[in-house]
PyMOL Python script that loads the backbone (N, CA, C, O; Angstrom):
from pymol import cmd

cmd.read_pdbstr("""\
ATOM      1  N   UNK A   1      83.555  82.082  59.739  1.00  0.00           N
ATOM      2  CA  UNK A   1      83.419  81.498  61.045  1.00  0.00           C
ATOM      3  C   UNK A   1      82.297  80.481  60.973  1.00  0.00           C
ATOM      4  O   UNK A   1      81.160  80.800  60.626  1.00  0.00           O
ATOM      5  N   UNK A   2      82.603  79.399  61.268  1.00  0.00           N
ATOM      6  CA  UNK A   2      81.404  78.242  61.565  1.00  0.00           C
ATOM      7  C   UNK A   2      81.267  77.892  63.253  1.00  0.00           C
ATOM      8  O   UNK A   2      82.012  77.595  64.187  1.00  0.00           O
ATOM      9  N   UNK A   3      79.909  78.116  63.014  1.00  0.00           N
ATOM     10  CA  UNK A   3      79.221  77.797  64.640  1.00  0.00           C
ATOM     11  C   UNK A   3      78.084  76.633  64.489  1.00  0.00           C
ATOM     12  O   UNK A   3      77.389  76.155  63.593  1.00  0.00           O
ATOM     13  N   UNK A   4      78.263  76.487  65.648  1.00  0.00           N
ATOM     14  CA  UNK A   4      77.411  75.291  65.900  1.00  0.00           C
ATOM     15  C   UNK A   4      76.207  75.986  65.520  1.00  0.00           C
ATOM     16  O   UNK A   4      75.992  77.176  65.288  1.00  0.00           O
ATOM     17  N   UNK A   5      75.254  74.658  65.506  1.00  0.00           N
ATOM     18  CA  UNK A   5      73.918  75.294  64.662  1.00  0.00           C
ATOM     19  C   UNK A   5      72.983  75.982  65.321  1.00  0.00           C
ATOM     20  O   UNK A   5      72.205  76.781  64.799  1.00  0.00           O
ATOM     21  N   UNK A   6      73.078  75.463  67.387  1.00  0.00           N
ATOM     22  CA  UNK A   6      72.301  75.713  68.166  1.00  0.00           C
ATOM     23  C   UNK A   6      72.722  77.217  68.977  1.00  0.00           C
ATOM     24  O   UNK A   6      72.035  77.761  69.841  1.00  0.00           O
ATOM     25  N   UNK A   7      74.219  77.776  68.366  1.00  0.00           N
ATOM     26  CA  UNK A   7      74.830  78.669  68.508  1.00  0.00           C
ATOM     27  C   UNK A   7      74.885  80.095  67.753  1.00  0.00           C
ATOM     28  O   UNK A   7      75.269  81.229  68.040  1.00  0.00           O
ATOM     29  N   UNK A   8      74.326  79.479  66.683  1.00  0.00           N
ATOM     30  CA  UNK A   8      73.920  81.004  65.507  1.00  0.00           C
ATOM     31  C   UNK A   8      73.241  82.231  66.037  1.00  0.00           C
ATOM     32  O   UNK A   8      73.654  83.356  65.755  1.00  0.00           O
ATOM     33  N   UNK A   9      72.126  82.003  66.861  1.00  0.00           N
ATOM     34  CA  UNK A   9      71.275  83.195  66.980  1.00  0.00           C
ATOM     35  C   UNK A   9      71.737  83.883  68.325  1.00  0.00           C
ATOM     36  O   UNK A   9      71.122  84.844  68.787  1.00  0.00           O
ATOM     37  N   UNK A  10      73.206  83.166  69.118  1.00  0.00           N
ATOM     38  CA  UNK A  10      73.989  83.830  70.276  1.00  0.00           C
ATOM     39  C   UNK A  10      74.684  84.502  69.316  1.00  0.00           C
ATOM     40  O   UNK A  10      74.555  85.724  69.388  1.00  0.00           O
ATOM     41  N   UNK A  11      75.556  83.993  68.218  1.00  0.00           N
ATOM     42  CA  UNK A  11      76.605  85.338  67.653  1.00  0.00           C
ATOM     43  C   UNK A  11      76.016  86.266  66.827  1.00  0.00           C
ATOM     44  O   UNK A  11      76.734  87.229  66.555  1.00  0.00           O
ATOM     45  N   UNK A  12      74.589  86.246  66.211  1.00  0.00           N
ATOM     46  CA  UNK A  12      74.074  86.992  65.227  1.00  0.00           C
ATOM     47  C   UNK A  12      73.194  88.174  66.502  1.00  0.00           C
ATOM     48  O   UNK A  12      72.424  89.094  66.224  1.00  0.00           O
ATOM     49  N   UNK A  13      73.681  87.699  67.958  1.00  0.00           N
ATOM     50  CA  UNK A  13      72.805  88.583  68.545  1.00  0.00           C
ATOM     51  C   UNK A  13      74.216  89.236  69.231  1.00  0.00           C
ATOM     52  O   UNK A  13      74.091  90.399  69.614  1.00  0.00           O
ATOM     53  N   UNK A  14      75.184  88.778  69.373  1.00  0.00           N
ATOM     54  CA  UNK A  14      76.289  89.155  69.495  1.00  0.00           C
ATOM     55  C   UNK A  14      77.091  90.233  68.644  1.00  0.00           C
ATOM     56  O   UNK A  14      77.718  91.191  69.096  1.00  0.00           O
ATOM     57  N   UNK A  15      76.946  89.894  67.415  1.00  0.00           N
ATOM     58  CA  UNK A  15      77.218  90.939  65.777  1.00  0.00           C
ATOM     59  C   UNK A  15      76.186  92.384  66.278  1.00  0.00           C
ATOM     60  O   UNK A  15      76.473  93.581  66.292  1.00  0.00           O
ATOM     61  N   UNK A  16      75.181  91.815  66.576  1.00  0.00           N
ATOM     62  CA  UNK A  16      74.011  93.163  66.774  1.00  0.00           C
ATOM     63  C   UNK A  16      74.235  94.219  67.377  1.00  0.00           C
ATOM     64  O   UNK A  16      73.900  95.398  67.265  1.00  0.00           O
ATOM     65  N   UNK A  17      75.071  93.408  68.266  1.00  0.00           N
ATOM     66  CA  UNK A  17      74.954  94.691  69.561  1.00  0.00           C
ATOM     67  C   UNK A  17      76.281  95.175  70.050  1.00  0.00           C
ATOM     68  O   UNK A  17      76.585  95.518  71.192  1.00  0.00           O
ATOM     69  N   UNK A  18      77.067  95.133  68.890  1.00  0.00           N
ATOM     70  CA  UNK A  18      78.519  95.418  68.832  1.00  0.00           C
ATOM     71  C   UNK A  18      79.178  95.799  67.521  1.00  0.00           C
ATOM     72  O   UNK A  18      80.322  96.185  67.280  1.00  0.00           O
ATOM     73  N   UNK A  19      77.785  95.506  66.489  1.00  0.00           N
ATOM     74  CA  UNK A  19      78.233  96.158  65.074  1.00  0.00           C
ATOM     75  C   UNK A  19      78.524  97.820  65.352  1.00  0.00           C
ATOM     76  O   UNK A  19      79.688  98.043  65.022  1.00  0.00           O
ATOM     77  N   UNK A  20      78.039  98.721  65.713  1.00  0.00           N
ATOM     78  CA  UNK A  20      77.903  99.993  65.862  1.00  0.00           C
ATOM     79  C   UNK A  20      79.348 100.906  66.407  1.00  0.00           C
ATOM     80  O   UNK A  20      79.866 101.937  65.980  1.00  0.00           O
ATOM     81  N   UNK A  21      79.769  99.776  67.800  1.00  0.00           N
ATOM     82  CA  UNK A  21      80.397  99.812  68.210  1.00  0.00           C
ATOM     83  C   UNK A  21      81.674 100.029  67.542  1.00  0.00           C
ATOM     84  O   UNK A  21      82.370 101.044  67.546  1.00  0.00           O
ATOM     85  N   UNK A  22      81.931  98.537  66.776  1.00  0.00           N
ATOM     86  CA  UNK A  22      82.715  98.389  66.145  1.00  0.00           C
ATOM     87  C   UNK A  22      83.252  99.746  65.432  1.00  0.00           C
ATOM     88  O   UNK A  22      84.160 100.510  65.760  1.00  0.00           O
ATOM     89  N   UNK A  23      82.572  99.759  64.601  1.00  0.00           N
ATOM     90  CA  UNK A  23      82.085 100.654  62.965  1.00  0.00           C
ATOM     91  C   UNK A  23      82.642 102.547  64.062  1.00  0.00           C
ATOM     92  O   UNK A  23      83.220 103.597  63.782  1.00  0.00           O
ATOM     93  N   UNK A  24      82.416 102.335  64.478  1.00  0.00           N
ATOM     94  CA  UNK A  24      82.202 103.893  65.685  1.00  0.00           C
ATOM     95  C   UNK A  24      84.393 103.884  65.617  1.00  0.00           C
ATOM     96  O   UNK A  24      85.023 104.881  65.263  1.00  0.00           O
ATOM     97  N   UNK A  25      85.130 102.430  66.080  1.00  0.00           N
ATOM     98  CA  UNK A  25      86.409 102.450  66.180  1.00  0.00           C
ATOM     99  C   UNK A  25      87.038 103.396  65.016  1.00  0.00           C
ATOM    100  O   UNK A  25      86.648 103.466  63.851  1.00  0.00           O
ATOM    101  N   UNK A  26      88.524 104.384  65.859  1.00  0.00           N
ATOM    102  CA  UNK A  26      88.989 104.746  64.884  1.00  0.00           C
ATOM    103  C   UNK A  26      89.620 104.305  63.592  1.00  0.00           C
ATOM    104  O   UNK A  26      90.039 103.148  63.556  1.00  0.00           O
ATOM    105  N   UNK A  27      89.737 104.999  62.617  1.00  0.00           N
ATOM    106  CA  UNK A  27      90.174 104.078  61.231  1.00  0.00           C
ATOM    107  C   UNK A  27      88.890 103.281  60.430  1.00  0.00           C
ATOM    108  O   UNK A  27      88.795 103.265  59.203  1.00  0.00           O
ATOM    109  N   UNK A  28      88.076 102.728  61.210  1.00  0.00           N
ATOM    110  CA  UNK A  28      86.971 101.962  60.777  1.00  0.00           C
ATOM    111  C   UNK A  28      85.617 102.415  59.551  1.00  0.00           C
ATOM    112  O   UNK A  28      84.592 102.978  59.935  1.00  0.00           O
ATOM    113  N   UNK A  29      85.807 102.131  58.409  1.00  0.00           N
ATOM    114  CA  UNK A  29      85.189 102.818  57.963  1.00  0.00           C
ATOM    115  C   UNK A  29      83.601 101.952  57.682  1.00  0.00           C
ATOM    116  O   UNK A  29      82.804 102.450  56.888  1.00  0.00           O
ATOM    117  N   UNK A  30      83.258 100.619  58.423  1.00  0.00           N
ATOM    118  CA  UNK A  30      81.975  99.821  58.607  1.00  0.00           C
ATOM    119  C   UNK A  30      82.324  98.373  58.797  1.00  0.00           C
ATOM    120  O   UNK A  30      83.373  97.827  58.457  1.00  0.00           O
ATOM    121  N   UNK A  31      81.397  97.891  59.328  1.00  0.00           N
ATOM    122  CA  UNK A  31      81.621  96.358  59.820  1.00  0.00           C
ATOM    123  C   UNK A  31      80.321  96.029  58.684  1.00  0.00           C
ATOM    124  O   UNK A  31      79.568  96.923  58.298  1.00  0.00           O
ATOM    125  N   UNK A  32      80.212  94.625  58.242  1.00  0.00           N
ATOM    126  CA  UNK A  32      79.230  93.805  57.691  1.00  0.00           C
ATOM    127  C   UNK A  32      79.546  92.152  58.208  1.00  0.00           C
ATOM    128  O   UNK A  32      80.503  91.395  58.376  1.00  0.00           O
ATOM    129  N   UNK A  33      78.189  92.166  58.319  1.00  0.00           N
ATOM    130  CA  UNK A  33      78.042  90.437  59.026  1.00  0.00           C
ATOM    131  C   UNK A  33      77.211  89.892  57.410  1.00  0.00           C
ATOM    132  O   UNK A  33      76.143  90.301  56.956  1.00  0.00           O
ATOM    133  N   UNK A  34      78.263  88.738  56.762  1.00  0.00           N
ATOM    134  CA  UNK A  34      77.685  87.711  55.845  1.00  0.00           C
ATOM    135  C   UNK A  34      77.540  86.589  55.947  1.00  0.00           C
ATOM    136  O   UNK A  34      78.504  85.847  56.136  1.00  0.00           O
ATOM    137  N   UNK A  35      76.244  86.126  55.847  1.00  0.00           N
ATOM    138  CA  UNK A  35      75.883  84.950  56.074  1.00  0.00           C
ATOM    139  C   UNK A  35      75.962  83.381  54.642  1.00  0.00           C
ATOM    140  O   UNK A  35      75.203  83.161  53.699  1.00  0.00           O
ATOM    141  N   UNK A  36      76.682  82.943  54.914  1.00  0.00           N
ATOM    142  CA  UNK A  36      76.724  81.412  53.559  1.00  0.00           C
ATOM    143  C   UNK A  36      75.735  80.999  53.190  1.00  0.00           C
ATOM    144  O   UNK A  36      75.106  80.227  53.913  1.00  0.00           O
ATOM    145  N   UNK A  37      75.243  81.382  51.902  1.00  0.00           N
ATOM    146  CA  UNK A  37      73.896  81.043  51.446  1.00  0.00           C
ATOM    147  C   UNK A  37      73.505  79.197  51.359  1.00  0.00           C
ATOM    148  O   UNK A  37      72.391  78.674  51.379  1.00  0.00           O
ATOM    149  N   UNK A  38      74.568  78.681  51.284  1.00  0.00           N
ATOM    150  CA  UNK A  38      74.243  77.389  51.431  1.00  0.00           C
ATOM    151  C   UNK A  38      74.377  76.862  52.844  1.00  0.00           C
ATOM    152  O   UNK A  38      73.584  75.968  53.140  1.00  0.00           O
ATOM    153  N   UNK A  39      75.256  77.264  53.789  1.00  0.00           N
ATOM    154  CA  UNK A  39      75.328  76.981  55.228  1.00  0.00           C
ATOM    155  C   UNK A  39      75.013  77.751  55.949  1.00  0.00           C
ATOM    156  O   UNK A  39      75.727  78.694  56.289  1.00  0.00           O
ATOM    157  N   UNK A  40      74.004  77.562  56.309  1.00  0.00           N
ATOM    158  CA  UNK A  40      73.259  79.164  57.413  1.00  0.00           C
ATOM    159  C   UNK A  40      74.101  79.214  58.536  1.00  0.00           C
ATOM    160  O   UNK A  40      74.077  80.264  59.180  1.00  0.00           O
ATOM    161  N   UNK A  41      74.936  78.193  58.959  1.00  0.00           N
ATOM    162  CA  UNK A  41      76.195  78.227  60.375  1.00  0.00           C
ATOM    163  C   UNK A  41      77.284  78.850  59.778  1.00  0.00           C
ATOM    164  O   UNK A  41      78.242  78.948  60.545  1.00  0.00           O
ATOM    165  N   UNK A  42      77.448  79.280  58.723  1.00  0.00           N
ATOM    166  CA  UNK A  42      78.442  80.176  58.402  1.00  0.00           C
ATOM    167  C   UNK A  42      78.804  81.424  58.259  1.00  0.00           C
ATOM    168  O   UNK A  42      78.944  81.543  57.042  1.00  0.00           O
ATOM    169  N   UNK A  43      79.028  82.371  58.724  1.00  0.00           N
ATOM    170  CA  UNK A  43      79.432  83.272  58.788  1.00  0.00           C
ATOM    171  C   UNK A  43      81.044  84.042  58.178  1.00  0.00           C
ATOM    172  O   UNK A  43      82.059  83.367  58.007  1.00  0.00           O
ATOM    173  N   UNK A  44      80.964  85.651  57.905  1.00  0.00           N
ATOM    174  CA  UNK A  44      81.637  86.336  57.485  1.00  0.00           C
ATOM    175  C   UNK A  44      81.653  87.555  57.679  1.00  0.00           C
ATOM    176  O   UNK A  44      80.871  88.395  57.233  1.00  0.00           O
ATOM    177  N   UNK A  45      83.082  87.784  58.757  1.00  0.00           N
ATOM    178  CA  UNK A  45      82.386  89.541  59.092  1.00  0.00           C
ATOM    179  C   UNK A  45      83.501  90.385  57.411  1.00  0.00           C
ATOM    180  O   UNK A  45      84.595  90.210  56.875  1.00  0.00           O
ATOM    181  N   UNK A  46      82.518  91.098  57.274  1.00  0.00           N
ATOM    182  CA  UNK A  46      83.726  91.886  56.543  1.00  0.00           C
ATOM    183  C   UNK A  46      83.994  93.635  57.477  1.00  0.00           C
ATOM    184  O   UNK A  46      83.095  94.332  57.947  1.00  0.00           O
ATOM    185  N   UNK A  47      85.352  93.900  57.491  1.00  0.00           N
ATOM    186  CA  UNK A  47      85.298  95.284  57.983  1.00  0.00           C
ATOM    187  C   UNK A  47      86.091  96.027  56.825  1.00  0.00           C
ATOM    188  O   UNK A  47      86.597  95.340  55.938  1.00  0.00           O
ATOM    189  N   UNK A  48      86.244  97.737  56.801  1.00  0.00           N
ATOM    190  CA  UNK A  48      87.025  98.234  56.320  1.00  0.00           C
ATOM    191  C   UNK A  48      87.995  99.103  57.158  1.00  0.00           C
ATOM    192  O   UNK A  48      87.530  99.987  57.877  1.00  0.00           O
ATOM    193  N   UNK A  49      89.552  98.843  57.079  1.00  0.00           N
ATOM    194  CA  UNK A  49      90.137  99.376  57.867  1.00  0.00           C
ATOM    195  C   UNK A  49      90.864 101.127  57.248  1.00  0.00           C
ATOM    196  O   UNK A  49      91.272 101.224  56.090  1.00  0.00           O
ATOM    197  N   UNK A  50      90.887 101.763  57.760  1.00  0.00           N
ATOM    198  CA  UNK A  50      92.079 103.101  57.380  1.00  0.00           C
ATOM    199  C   UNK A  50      93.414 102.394  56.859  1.00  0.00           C
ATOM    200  O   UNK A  50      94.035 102.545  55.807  1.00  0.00           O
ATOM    201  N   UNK A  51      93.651 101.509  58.044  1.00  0.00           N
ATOM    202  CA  UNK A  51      94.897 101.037  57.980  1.00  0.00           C
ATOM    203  C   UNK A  51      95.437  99.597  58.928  1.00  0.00           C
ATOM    204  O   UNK A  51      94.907  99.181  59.958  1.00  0.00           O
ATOM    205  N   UNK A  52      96.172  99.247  58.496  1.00  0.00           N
ATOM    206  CA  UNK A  52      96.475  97.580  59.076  1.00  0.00           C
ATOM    207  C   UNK A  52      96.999  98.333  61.032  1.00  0.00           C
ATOM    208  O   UNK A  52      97.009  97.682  62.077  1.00  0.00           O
ATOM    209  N   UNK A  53      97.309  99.656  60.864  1.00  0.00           N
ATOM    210  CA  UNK A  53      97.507 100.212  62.195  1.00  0.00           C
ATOM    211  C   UNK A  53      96.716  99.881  62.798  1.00  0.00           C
ATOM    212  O   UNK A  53      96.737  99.008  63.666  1.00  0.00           O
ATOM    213  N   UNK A  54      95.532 100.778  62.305  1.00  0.00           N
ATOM    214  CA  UNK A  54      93.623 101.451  62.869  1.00  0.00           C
ATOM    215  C   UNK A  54      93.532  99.760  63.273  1.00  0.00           C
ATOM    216  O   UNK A  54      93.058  99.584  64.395  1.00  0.00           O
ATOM    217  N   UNK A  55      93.868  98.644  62.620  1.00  0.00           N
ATOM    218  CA  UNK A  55      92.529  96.965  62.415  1.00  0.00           C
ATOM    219  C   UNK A  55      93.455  96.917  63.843  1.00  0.00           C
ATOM    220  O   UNK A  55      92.809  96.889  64.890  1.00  0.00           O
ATOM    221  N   UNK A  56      95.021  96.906  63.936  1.00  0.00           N
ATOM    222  CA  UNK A  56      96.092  96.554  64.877  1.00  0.00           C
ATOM    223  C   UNK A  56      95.386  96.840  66.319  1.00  0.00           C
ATOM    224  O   UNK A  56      95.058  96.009  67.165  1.00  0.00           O
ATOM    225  N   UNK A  57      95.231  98.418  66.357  1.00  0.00           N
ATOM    226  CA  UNK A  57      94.781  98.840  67.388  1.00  0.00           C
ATOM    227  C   UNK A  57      93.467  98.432  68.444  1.00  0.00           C
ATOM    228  O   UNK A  57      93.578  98.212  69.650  1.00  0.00           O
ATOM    229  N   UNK A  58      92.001  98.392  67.507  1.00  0.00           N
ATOM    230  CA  UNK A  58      91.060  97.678  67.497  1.00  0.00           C
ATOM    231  C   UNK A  58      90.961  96.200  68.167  1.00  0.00           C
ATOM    232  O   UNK A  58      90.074  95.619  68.793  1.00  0.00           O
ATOM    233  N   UNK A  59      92.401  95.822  67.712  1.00  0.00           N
ATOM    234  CA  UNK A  59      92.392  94.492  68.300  1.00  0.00           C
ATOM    235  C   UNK A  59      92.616  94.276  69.627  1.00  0.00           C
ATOM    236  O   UNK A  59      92.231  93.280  70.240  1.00  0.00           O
ATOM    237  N   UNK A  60      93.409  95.455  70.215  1.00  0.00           N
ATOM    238  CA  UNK A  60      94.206  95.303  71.698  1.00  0.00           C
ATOM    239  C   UNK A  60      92.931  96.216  72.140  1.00  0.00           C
ATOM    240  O   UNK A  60      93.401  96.763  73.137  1.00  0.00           O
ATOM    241  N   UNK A  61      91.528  96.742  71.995  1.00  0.00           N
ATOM    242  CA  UNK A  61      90.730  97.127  72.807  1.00  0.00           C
ATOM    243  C   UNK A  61      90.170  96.241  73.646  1.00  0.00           C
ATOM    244  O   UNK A  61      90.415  95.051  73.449  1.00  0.00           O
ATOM    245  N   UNK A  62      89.239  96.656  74.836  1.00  0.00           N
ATOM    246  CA  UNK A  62      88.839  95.513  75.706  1.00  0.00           C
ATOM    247  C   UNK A  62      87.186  95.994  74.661  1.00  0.00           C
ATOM    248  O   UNK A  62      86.256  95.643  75.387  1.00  0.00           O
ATOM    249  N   UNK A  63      86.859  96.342  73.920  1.00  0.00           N
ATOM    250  CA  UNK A  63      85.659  95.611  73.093  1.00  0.00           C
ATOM    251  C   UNK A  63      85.952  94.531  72.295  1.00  0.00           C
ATOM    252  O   UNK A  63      85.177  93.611  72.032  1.00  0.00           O
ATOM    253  N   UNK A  64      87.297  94.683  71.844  1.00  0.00           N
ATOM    254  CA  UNK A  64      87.136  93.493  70.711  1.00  0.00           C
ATOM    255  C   UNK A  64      87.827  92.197  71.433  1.00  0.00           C
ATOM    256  O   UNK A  64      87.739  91.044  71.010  1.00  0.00           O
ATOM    257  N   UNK A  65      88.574  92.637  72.676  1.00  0.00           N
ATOM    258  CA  UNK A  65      88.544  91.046  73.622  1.00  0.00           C
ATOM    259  C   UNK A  65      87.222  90.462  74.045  1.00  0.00           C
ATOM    260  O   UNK A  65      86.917  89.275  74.161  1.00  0.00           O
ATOM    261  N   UNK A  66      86.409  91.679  74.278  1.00  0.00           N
ATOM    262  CA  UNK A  66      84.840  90.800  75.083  1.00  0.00           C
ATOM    263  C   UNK A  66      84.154  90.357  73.856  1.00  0.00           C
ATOM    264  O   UNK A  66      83.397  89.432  74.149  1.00  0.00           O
ATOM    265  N   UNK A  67      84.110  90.653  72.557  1.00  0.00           N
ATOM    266  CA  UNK A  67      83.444  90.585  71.826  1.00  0.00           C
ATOM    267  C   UNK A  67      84.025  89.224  71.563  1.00  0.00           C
ATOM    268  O   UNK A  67      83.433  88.300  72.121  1.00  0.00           O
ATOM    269  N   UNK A  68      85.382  88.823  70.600  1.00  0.00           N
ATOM    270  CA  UNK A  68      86.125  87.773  70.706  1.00  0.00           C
ATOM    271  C   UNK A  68      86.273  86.486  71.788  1.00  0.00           C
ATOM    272  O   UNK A  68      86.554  85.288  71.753  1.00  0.00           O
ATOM    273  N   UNK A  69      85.912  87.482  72.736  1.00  0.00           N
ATOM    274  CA  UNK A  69      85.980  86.345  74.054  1.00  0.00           C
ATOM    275  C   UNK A  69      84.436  85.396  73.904  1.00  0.00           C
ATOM    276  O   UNK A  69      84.340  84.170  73.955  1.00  0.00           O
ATOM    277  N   UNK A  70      83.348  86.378  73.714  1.00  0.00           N
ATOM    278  CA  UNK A  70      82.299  85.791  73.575  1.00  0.00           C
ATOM    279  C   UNK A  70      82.037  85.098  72.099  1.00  0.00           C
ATOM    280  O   UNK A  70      81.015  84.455  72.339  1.00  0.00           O
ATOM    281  N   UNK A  71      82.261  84.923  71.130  1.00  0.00           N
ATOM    282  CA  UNK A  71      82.469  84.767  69.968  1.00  0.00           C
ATOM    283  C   UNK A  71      82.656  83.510  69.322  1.00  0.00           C
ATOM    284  O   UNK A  71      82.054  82.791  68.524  1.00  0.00           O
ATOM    285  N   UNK A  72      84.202  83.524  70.263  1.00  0.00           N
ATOM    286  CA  UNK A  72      85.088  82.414  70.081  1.00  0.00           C
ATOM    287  C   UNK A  72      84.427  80.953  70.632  1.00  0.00           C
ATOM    288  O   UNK A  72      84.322  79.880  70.038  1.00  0.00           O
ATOM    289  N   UNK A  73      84.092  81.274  71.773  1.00  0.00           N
ATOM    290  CA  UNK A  73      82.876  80.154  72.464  1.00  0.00           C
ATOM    291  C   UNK A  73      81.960  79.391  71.798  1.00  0.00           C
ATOM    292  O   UNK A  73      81.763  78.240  72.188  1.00  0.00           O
ATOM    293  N   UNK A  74      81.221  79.938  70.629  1.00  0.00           N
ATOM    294  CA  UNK A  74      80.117  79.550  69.636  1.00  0.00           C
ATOM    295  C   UNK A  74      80.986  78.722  68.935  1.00  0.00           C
ATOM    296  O   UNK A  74      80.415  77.654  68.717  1.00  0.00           O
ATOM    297  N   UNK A  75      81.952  78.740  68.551  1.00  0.00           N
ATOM    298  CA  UNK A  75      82.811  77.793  67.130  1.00  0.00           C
ATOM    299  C   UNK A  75      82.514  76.461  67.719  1.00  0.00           C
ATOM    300  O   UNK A  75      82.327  76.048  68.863  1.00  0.00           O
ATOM    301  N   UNK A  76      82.548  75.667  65.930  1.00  0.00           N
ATOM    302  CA  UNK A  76      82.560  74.547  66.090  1.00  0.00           C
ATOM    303  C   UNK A  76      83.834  74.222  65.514  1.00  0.00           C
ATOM    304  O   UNK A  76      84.541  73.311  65.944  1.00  0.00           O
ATOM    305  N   UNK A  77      84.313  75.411  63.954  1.00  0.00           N
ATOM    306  CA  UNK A  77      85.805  75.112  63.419  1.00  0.00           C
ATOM    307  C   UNK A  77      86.660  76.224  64.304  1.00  0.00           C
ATOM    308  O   UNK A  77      86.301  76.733  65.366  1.00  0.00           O
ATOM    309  N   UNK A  78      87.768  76.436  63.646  1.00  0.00           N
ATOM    310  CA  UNK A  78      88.777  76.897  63.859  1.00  0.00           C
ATOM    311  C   UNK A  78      88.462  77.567  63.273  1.00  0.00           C
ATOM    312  O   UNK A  78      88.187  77.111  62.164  1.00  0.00           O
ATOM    313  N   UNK A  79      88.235  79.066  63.433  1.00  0.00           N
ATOM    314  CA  UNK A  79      87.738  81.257  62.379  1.00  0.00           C
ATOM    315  C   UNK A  79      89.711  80.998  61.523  1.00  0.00           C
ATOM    316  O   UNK A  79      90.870  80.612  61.676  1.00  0.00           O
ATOM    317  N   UNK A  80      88.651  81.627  60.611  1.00  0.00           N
ATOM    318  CA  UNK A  80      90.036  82.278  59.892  1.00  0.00           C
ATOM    319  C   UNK A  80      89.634  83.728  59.483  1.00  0.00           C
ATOM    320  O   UNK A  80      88.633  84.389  59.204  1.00  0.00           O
ATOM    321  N   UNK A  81      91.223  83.865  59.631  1.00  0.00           N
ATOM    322  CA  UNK A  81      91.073  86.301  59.102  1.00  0.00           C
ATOM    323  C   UNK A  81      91.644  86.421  57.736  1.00  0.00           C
ATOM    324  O   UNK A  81      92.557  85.626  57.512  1.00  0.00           O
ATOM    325  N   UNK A  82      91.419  86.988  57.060  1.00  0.00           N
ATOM    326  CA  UNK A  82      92.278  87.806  55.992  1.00  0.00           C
ATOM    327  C   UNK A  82      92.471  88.615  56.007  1.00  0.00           C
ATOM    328  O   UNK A  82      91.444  89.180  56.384  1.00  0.00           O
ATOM    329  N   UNK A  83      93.590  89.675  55.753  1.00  0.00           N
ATOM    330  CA  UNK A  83      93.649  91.064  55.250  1.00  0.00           C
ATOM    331  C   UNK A  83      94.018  91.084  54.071  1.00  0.00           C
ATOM    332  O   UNK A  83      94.955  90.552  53.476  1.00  0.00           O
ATOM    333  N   UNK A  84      92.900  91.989  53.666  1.00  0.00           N
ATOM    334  CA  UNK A  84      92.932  92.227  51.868  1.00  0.00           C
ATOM    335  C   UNK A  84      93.249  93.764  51.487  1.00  0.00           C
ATOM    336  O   UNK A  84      93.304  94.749  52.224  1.00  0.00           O
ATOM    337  N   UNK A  85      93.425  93.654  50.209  1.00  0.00           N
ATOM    338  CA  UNK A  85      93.270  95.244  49.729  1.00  0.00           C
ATOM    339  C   UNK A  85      93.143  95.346  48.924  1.00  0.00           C
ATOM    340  O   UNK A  85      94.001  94.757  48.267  1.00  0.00           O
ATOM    341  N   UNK A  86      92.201  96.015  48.163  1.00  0.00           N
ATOM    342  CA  UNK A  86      91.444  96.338  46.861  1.00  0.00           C
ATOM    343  C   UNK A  86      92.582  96.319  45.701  1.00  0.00           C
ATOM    344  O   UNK A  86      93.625  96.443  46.342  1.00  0.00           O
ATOM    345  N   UNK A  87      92.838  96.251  44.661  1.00  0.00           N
ATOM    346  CA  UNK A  87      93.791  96.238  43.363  1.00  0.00           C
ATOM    347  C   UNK A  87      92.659  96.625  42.804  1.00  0.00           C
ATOM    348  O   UNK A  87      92.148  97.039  43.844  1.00  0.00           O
ATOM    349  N   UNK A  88      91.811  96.835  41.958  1.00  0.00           N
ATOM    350  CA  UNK A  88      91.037  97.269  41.159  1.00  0.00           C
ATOM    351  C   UNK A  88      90.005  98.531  41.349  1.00  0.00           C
ATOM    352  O   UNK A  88      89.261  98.864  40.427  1.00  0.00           O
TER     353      UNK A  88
END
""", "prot")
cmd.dss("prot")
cmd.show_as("cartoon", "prot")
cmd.util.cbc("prot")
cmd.orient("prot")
């Protein structure tokens, strides 16, 4: 996620106070907020899901709309998601 520059310390205070939260959702086994060592406006949440269900579900909560709702506001690009899964 890239945010404006004057916007960083709204989503890193935003990550704060909703990491717990998050991480607390069923299936969820932790949230991490990474920051781009060369672009400090960059951001990377990583989570771990149970299951593409558990991430599914999470999504239709009204935390992860307010969280998203507020979130989304800070961008300067367009966020991108992945879902991954370990092979090794």
């Amino acid at each position: 996620m890239e945010f404006e520059a004057d916007k960083v310390e709204a989503f890193k205070s935003i990550f704060q106070e909703n990491q717990s939260k998050i991480a607390l959702q069923e299936g969820c086994y932790g949230v991490q907020l990474l920051q781009d060592i060369h672009e400090s406006n960059i951001f990377f949440t990583y989570s771990k899901w149970e299951s593409q269900a558990h991430l599914d579900l999470y999504r239709e909560t009204e935390l992860f709309k307010g969280v998203w709702t507020q979130t989304k506001a800070l961008f300067c690009n367009k966020p991108m998601a992945w879902s991954v899964q370990e092979i090794l």
